[in-house]
C-alpha positions in Angstrom: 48.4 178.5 104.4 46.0 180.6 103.0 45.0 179.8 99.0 45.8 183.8 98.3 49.0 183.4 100.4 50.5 180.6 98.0 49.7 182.6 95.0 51.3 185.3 96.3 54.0 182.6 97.1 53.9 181.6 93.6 54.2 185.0 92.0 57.5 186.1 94.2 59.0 182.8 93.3 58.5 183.2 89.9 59.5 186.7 90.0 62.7 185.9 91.3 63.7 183.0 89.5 65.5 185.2 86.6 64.7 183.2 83.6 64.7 184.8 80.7 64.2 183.6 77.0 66.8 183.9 74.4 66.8 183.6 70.5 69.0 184.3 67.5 68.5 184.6 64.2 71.4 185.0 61.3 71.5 185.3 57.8 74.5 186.0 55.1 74.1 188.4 51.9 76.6 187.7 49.4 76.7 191.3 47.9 78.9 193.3 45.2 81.6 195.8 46.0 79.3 199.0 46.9 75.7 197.5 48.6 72.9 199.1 49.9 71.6 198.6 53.8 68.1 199.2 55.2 67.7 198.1 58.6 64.0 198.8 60.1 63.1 198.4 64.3 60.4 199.7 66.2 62.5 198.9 69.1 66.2 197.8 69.5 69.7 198.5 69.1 71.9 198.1 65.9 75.8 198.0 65.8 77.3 197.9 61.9 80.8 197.0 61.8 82.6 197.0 58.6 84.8 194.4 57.3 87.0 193.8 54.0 84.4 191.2 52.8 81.9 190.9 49.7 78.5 190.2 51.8 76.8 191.3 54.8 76.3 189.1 57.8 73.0 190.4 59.9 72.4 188.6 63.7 69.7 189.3 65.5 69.4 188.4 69.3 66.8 189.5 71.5 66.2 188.8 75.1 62.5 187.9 76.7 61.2 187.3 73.5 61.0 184.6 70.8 61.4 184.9 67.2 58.5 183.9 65.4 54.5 184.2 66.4 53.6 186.3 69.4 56.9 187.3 69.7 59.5 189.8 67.2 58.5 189.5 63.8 61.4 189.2 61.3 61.4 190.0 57.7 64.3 190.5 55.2 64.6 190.2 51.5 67.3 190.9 49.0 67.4 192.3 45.5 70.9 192.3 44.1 73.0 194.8 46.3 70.5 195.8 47.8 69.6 194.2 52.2 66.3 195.2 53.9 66.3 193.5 57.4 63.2 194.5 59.4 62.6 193.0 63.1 59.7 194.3 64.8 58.6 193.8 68.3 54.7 192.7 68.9 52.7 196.6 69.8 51.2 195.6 72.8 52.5 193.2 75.3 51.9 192.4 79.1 54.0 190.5 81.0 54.8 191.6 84.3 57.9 189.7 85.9 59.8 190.0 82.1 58.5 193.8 81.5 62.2 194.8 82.3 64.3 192.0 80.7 63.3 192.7 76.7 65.8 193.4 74.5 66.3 193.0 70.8 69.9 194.0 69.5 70.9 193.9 65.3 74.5 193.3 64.5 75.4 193.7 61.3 79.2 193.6 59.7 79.2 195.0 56.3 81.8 195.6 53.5 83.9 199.1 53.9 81.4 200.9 51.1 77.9 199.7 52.6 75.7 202.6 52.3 73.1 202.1 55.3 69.9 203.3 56.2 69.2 202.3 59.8 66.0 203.0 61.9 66.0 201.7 65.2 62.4 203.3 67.0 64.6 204.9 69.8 67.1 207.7 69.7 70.7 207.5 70.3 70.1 203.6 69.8 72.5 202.4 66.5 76.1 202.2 66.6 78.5 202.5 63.6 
């Protein structure tokens, strides 16, 4: 067999093999009874539930990426009742067999009388 025929070989077989990297990241904010929400992402989904509780629980998941360097980029600070969560996807990224397997979802549950800002970089992409 040819050397361009077994990386050709190579390729499909890694093509195929389906994995897929996978990472989490979750945080609580023990909040007031009337907190504020910012959520910020060039490029995901967000679902908010609300819940009788005093704090907000954020998870973010994503799907062909990592969390951390090179991969999304996660930042979140709180001042009083007041939650910014930002996750941000790198700009530019190439990676052919994994192009279609990217995903980063937010899910937040919040108490009943959350005011929330959410961005999500796509339309139609946040649920409430």
């Amino acid at each position: 067999m040819s050397r361009l025929n077994l990386l050709y070989l190579t390729l499909a077989a890694a093509a195929c093999s389906g994995i897929v990297s996978a990472a989490e990241w979750t945080k609580t904010y023990t909040t007031g009874a009337a907190p504020e929400l910012r959520i910020d992402t060039n490029d995901g989904a967000v679902t908010v539930r609300v819940w009788d509780e005093n704090r907000i629980e954020a998870r973010i998941i994503t799907r062909g990426w990592d969390i951390g360097p090179g991969g999304v980029h996660i930042t979140e600070h709180q001042a009083g009742d007041h939650v910014d969560v930002e996750a941000r996807v790198p700009e530019f990224h190439f990676d052919v067999f994994n192009m279609h397997n990217r995903s980063l979802r937010i899910e937040l549950q919040v108490p009943r009388s959350t005011r929330a800002d959410v961005h999500t970089g796509e339309i139609g992409r946040a649920h409430v």
